[in-house]
PyMOL Python script that loads the backbone (N, CA, C, O; Angstrom):
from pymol import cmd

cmd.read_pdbstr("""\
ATOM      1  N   UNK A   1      85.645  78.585  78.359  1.00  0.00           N
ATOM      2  CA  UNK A   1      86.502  79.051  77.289  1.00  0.00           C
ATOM      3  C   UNK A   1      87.028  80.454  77.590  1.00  0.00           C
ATOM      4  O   UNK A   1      88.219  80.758  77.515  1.00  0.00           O
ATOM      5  N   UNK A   2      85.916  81.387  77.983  1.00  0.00           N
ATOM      6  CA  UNK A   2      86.275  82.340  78.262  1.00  0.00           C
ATOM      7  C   UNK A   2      87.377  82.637  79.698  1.00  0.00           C
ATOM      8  O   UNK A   2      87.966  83.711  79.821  1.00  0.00           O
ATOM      9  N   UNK A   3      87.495  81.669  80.555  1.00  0.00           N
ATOM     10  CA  UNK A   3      88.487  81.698  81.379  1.00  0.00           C
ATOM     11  C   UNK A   3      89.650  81.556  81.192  1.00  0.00           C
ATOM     12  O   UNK A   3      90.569  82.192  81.708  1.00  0.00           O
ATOM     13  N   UNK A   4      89.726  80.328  80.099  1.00  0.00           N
ATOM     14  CA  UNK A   4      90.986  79.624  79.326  1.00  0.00           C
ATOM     15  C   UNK A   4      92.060  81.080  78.999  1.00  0.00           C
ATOM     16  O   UNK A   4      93.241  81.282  79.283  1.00  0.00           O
ATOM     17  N   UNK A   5      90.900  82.028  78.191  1.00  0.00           N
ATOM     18  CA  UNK A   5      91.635  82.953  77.368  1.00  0.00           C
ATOM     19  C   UNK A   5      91.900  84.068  78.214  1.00  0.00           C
ATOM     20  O   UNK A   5      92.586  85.020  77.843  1.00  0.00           O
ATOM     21  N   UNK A   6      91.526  84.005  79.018  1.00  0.00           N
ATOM     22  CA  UNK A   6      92.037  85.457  80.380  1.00  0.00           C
ATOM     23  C   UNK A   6      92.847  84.772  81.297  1.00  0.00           C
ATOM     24  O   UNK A   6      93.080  85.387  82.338  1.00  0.00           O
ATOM     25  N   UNK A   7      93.412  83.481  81.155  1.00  0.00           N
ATOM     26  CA  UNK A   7      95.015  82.817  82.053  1.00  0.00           C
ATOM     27  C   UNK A   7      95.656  83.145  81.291  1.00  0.00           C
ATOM     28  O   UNK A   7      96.724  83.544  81.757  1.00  0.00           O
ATOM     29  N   UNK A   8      95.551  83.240  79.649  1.00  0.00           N
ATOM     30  CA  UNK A   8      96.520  83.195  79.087  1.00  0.00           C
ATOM     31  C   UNK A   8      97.046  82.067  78.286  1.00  0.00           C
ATOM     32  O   UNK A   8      96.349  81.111  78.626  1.00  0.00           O
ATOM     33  N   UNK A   9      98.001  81.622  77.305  1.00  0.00           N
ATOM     34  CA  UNK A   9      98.539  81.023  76.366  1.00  0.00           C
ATOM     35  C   UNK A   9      98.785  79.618  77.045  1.00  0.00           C
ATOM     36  O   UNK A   9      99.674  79.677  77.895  1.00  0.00           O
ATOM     37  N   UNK A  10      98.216  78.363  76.879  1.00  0.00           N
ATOM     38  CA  UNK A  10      98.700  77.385  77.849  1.00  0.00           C
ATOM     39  C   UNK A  10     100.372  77.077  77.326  1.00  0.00           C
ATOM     40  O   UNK A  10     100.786  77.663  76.327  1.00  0.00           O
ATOM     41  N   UNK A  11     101.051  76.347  77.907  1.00  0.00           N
ATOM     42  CA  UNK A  11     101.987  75.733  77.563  1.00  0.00           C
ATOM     43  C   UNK A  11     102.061  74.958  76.522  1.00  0.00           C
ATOM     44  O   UNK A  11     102.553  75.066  75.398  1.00  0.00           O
ATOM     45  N   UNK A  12     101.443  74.095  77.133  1.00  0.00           N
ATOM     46  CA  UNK A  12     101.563  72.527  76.417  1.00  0.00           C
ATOM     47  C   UNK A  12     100.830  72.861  74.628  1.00  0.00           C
ATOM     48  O   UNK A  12     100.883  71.931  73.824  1.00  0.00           O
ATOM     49  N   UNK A  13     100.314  73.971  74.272  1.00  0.00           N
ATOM     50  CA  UNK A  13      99.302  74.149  73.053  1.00  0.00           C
ATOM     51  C   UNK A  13     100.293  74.925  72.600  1.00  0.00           C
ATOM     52  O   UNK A  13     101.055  75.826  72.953  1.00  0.00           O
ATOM     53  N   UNK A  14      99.883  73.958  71.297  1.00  0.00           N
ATOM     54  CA  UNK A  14     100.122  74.838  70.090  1.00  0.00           C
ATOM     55  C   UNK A  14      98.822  76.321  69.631  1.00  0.00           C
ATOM     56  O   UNK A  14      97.709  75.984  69.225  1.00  0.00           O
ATOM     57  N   UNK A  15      99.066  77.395  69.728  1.00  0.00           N
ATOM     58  CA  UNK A  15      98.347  78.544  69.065  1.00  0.00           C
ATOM     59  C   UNK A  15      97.903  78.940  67.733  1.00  0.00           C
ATOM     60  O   UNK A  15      97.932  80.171  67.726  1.00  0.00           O
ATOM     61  N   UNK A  16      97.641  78.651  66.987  1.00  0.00           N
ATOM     62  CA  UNK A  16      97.137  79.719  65.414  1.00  0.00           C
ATOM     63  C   UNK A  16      96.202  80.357  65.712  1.00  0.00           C
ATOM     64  O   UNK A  16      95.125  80.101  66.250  1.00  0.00           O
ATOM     65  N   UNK A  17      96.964  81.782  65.085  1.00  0.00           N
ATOM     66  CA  UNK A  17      95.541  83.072  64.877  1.00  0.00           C
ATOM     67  C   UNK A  17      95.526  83.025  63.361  1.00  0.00           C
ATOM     68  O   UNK A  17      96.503  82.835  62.637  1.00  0.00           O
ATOM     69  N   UNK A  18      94.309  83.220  63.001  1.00  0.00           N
ATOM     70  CA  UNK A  18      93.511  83.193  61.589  1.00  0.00           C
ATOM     71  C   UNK A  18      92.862  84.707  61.141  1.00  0.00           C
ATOM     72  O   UNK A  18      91.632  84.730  61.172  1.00  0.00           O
ATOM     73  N   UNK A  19      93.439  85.794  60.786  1.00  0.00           N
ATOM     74  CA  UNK A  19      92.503  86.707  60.963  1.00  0.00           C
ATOM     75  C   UNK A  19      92.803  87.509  59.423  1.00  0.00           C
ATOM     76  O   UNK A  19      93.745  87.267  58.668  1.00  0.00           O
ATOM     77  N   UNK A  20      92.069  88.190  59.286  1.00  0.00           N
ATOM     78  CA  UNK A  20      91.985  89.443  58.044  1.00  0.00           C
ATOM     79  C   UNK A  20      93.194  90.145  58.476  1.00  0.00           C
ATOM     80  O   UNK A  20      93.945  89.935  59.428  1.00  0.00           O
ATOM     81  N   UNK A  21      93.205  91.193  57.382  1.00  0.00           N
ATOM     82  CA  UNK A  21      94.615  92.082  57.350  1.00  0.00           C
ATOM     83  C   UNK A  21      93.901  92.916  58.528  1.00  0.00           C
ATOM     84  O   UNK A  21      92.727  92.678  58.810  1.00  0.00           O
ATOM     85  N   UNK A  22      94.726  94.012  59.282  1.00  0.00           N
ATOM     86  CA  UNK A  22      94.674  94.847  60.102  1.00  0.00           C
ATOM     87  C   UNK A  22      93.448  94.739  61.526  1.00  0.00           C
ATOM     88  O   UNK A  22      92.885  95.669  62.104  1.00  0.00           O
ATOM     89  N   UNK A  23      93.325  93.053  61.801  1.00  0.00           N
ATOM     90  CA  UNK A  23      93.323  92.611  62.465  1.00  0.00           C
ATOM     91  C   UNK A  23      93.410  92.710  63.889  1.00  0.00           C
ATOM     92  O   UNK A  23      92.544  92.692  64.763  1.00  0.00           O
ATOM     93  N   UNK A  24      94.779  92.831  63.924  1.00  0.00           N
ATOM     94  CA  UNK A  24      95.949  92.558  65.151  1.00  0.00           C
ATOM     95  C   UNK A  24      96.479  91.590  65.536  1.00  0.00           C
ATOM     96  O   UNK A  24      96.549  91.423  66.754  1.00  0.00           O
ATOM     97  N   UNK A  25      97.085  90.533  64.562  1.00  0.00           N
ATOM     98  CA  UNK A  25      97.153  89.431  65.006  1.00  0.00           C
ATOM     99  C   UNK A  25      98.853  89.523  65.161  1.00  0.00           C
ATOM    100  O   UNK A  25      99.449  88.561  65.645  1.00  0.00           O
ATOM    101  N   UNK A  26      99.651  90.834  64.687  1.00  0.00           N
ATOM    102  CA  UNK A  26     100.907  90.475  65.321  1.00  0.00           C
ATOM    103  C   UNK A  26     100.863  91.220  66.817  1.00  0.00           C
ATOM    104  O   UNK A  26     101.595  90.910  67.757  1.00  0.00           O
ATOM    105  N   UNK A  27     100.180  91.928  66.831  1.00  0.00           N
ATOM    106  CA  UNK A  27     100.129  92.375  68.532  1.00  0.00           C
ATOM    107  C   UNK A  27      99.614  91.346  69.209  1.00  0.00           C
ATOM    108  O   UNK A  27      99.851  91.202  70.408  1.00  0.00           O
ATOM    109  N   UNK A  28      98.738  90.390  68.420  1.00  0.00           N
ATOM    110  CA  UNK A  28      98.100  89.279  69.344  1.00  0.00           C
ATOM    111  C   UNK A  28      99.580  88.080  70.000  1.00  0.00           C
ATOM    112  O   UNK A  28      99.898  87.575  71.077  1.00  0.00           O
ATOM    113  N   UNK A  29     100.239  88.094  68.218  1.00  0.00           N
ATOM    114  CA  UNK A  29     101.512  87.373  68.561  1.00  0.00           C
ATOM    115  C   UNK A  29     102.541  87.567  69.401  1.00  0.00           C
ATOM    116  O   UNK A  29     103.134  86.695  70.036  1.00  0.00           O
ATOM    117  N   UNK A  30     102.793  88.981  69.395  1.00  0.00           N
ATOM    118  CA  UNK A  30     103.828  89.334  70.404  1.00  0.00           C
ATOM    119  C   UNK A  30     102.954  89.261  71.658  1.00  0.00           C
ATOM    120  O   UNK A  30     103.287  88.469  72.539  1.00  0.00           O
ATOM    121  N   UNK A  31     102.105  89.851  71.778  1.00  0.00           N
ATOM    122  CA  UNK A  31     101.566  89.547  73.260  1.00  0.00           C
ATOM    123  C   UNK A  31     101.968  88.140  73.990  1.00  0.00           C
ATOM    124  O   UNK A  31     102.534  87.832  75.039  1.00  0.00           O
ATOM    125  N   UNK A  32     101.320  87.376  72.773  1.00  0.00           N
ATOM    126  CA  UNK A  32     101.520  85.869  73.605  1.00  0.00           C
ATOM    127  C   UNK A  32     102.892  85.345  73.826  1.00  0.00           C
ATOM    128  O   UNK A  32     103.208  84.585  74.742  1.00  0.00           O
ATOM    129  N   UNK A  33     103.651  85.800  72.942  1.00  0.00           N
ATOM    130  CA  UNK A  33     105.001  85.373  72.366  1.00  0.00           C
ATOM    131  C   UNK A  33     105.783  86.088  74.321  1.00  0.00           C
ATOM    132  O   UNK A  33     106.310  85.279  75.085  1.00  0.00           O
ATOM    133  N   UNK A  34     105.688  87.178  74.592  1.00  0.00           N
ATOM    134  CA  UNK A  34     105.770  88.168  75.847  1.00  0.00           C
ATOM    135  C   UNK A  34     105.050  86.998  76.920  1.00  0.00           C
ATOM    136  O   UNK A  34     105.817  86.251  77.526  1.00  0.00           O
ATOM    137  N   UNK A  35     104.002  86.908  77.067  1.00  0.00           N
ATOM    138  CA  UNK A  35     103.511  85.798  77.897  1.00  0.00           C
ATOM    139  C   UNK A  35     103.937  84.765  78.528  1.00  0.00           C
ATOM    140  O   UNK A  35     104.032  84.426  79.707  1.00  0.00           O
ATOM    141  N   UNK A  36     104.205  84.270  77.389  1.00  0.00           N
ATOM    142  CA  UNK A  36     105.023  82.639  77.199  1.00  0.00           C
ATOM    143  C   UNK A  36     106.628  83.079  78.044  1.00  0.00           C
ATOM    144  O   UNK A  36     107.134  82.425  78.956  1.00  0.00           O
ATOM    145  N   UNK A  37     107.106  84.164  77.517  1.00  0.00           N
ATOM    146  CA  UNK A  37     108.608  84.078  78.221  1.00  0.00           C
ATOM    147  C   UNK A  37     108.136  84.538  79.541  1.00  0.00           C
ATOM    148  O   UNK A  37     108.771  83.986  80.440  1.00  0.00           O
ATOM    149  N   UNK A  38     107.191  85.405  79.987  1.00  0.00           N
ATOM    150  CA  UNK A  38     107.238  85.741  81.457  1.00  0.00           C
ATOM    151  C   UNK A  38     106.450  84.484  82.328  1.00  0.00           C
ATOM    152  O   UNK A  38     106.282  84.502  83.548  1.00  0.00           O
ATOM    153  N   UNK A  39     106.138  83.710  81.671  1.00  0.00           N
ATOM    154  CA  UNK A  39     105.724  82.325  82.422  1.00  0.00           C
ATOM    155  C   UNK A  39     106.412  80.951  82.600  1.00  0.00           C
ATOM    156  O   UNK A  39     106.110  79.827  83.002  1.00  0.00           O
ATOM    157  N   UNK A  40     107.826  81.805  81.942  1.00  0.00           N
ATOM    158  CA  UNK A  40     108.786  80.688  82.291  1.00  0.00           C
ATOM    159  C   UNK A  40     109.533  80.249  80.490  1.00  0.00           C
ATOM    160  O   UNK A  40     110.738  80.316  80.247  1.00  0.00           O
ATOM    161  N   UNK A  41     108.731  79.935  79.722  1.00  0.00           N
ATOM    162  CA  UNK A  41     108.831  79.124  78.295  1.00  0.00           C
ATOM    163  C   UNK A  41     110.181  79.810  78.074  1.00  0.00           C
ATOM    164  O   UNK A  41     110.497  80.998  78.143  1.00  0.00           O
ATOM    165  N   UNK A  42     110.962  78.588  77.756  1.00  0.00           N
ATOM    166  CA  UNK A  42     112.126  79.044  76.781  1.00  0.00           C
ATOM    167  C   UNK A  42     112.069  79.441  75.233  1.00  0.00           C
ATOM    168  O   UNK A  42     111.910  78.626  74.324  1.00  0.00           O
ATOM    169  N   UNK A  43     112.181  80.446  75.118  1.00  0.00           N
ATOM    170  CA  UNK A  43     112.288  81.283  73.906  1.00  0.00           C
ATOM    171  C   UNK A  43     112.938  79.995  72.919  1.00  0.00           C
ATOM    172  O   UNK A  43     112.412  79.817  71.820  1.00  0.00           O
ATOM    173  N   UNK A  44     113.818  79.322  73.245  1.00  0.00           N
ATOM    174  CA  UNK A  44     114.231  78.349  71.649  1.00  0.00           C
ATOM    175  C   UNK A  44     113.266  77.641  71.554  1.00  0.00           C
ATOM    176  O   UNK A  44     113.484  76.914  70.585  1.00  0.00           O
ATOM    177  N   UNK A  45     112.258  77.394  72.006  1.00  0.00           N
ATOM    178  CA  UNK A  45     111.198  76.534  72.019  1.00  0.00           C
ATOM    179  C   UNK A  45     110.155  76.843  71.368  1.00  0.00           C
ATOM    180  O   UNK A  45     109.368  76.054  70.845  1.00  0.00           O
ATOM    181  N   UNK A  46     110.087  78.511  71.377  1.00  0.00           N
ATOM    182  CA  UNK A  46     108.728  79.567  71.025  1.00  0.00           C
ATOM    183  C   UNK A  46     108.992  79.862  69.699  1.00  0.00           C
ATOM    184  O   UNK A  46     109.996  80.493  69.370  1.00  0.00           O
ATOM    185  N   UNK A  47     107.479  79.110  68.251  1.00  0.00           N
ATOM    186  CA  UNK A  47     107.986  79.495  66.800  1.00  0.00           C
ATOM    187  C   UNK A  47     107.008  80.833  66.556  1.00  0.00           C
ATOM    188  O   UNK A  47     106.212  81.018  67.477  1.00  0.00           O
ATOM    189  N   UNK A  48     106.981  81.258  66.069  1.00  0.00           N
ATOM    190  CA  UNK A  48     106.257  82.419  65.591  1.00  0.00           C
ATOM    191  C   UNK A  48     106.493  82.505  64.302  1.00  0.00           C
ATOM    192  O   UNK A  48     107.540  82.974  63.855  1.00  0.00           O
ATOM    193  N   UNK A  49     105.423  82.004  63.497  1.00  0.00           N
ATOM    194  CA  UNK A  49     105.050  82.399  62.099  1.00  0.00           C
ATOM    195  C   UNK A  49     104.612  83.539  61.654  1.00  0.00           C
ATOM    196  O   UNK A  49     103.893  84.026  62.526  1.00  0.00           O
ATOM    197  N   UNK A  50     104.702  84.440  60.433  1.00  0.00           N
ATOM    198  CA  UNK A  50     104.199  85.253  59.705  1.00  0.00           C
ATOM    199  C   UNK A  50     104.254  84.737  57.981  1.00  0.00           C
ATOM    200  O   UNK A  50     104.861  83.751  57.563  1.00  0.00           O
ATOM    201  N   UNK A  51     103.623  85.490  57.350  1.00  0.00           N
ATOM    202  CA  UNK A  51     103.376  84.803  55.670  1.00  0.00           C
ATOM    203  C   UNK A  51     104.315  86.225  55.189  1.00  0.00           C
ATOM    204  O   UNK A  51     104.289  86.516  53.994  1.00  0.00           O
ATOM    205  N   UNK A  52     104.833  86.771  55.793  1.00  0.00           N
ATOM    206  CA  UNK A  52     105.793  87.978  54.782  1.00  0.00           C
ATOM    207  C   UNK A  52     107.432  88.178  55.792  1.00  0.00           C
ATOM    208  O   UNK A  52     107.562  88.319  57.008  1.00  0.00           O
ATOM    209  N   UNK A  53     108.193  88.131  55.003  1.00  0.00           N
ATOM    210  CA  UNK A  53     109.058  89.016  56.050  1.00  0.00           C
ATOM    211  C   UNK A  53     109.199  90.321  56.315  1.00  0.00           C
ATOM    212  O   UNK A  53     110.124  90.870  56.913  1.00  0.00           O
ATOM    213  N   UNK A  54     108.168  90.827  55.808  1.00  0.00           N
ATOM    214  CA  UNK A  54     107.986  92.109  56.029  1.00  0.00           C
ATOM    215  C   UNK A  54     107.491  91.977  58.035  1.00  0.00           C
ATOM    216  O   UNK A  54     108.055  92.448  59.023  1.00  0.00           O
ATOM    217  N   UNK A  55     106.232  91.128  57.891  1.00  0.00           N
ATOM    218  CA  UNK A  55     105.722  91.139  59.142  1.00  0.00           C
ATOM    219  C   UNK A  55     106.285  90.474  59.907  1.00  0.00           C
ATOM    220  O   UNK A  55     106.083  90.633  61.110  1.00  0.00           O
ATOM    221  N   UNK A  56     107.306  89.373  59.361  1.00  0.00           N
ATOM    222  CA  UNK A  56     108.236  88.873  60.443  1.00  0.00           C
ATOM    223  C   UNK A  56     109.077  89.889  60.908  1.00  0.00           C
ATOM    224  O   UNK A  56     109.279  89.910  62.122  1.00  0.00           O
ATOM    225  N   UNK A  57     109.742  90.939  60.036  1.00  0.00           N
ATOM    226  CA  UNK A  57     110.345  91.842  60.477  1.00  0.00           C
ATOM    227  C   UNK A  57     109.629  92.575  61.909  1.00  0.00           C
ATOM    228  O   UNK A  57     110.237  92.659  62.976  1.00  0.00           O
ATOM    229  N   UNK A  58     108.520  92.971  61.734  1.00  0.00           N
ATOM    230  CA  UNK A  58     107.474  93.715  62.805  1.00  0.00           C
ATOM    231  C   UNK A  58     107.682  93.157  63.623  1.00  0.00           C
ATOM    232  O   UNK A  58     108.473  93.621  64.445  1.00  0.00           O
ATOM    233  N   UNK A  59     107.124  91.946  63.827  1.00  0.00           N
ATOM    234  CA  UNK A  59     107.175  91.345  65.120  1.00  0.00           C
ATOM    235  C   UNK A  59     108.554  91.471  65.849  1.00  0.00           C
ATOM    236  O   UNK A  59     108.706  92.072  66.913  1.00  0.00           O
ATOM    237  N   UNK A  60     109.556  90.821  65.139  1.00  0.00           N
ATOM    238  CA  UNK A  60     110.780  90.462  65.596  1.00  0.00           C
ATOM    239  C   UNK A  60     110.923  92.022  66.558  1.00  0.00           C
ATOM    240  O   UNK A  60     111.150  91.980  67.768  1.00  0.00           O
ATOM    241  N   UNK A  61     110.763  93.249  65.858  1.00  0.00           N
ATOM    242  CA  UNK A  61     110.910  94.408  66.414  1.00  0.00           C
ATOM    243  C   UNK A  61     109.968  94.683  67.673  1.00  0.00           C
ATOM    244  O   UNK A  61     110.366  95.329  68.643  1.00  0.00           O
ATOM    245  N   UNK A  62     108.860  94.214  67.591  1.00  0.00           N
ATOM    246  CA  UNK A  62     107.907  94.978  68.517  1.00  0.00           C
ATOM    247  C   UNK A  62     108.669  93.959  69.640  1.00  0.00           C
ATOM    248  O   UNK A  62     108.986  94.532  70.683  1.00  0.00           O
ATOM    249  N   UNK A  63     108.981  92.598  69.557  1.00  0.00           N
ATOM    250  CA  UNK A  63     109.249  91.702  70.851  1.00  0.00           C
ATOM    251  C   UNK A  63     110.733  92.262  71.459  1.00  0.00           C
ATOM    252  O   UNK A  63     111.029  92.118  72.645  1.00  0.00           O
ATOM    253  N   UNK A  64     111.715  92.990  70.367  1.00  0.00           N
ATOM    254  CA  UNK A  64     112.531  93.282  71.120  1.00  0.00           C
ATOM    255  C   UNK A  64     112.277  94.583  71.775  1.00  0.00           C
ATOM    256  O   UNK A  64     112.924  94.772  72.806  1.00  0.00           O
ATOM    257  N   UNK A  65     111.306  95.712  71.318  1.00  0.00           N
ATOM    258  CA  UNK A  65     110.904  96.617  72.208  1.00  0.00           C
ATOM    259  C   UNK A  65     110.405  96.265  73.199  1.00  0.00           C
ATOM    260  O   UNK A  65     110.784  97.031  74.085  1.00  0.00           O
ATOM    261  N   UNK A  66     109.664  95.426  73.639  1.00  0.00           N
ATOM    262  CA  UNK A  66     108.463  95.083  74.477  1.00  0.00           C
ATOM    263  C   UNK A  66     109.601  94.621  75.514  1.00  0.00           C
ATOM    264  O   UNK A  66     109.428  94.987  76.676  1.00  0.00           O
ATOM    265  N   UNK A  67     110.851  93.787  75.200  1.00  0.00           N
ATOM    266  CA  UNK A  67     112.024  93.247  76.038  1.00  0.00           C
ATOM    267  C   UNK A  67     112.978  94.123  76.388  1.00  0.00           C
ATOM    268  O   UNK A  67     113.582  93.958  77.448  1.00  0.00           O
ATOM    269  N   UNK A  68     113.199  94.956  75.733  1.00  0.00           N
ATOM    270  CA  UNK A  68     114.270  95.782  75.910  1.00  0.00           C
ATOM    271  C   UNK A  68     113.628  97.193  77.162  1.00  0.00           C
ATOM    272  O   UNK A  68     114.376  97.889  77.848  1.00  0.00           O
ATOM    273  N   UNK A  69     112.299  97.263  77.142  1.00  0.00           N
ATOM    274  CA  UNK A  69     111.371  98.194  78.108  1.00  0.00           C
ATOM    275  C   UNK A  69     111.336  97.297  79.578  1.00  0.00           C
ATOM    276  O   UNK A  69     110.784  97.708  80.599  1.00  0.00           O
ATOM    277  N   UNK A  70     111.973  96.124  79.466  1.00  0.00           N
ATOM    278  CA  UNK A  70     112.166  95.602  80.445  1.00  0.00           C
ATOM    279  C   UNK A  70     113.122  95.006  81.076  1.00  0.00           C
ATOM    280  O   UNK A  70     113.946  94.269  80.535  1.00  0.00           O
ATOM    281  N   UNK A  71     113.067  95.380  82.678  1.00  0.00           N
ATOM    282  CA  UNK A  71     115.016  95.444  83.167  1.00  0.00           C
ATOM    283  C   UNK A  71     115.041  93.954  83.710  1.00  0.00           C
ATOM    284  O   UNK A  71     114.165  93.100  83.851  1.00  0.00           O
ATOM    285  N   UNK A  72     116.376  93.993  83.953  1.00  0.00           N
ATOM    286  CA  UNK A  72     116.802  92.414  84.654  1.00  0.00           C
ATOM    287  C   UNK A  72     117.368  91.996  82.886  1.00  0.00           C
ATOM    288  O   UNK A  72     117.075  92.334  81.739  1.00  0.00           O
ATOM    289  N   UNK A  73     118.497  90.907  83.699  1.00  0.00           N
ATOM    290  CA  UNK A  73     119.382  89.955  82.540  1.00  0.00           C
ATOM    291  C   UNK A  73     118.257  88.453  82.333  1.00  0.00           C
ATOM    292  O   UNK A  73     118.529  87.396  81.764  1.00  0.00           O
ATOM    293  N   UNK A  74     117.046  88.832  82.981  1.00  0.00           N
ATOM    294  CA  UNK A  74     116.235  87.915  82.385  1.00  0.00           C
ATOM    295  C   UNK A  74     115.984  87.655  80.958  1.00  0.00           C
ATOM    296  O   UNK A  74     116.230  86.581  80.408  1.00  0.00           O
ATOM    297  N   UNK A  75     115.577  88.498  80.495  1.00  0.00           N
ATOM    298  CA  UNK A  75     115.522  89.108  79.395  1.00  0.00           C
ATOM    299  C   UNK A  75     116.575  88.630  78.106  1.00  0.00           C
ATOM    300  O   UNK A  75     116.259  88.233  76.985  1.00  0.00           O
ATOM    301  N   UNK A  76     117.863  88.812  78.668  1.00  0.00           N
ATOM    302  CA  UNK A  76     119.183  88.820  78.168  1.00  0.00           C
ATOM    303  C   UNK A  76     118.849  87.156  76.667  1.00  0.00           C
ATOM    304  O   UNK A  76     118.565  87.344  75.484  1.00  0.00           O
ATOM    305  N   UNK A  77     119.066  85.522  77.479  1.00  0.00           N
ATOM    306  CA  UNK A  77     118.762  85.275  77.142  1.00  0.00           C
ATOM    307  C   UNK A  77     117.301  84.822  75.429  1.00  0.00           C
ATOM    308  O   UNK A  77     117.098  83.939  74.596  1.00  0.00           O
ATOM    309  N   UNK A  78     116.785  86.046  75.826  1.00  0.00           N
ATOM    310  CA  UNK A  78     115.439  85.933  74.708  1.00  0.00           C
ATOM    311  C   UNK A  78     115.715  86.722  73.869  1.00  0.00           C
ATOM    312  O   UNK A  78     115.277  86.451  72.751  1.00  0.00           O
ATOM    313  N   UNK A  79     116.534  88.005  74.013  1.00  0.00           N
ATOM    314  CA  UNK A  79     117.105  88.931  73.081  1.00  0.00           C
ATOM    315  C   UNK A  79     118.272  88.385  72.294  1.00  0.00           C
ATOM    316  O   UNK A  79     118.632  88.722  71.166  1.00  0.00           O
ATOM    317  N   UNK A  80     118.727  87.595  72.993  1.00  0.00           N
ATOM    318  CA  UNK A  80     119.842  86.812  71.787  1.00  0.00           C
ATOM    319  C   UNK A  80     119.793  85.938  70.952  1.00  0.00           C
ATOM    320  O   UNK A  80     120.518  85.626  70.007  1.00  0.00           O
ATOM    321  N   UNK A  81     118.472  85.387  71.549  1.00  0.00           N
ATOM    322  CA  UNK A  81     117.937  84.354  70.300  1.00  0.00           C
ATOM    323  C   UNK A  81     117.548  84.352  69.097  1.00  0.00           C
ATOM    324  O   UNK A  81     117.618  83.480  68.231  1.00  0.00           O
ATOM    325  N   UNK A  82     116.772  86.269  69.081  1.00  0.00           N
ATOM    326  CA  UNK A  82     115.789  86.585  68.390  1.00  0.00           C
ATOM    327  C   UNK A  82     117.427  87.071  66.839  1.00  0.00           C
ATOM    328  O   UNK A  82     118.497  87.675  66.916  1.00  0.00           O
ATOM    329  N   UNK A  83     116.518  86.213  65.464  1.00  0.00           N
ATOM    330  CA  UNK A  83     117.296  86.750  64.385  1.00  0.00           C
ATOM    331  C   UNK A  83     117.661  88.447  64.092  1.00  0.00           C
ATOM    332  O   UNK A  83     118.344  88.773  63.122  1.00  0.00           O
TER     333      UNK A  83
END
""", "prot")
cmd.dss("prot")
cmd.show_as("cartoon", "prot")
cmd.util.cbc("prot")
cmd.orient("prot")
């Protein structure tokens, strides 16, 4: 198990994190959400839930920082998707 989770996010799985407030479960999300696109996954494919739009707001922001800190028109693609 513990190997599973140091490769990283499989593909083929679906993810839920379950956690208390202040947690980290949107850093957990963007992390993986970051993962998933540098391992190939097409971003229209990738859902990312939150229960507020407050924290959907967060995320949406931290993934375009986390993308935008990174060069190449790779990128390009996943930034246009994002609402």
């Amino acid at each position: 198990m513990a190997s599973e989770l140091a490769a990283g996010p499989r593909l083929d799985r679906n993810l839920v994190v379950l956690a208390s407030a202040g947690t980290g479960k949107t850093r957990k999300l963007v992390d993986t959400y970051i993962d998933l696109l540098e391992r190939g996954a097409d971003p229209l494919r990738i859902v990312a839930v939150t229960f507020t739009e407050k924290a959907a707001a967060e995320m949406r922001g931290r993934i375009r920082d986390r993308l935008y800190s990174r060069t190449g028109t790779r990128w390009l693609k996943a930034l246009a998707v994002l609402p």
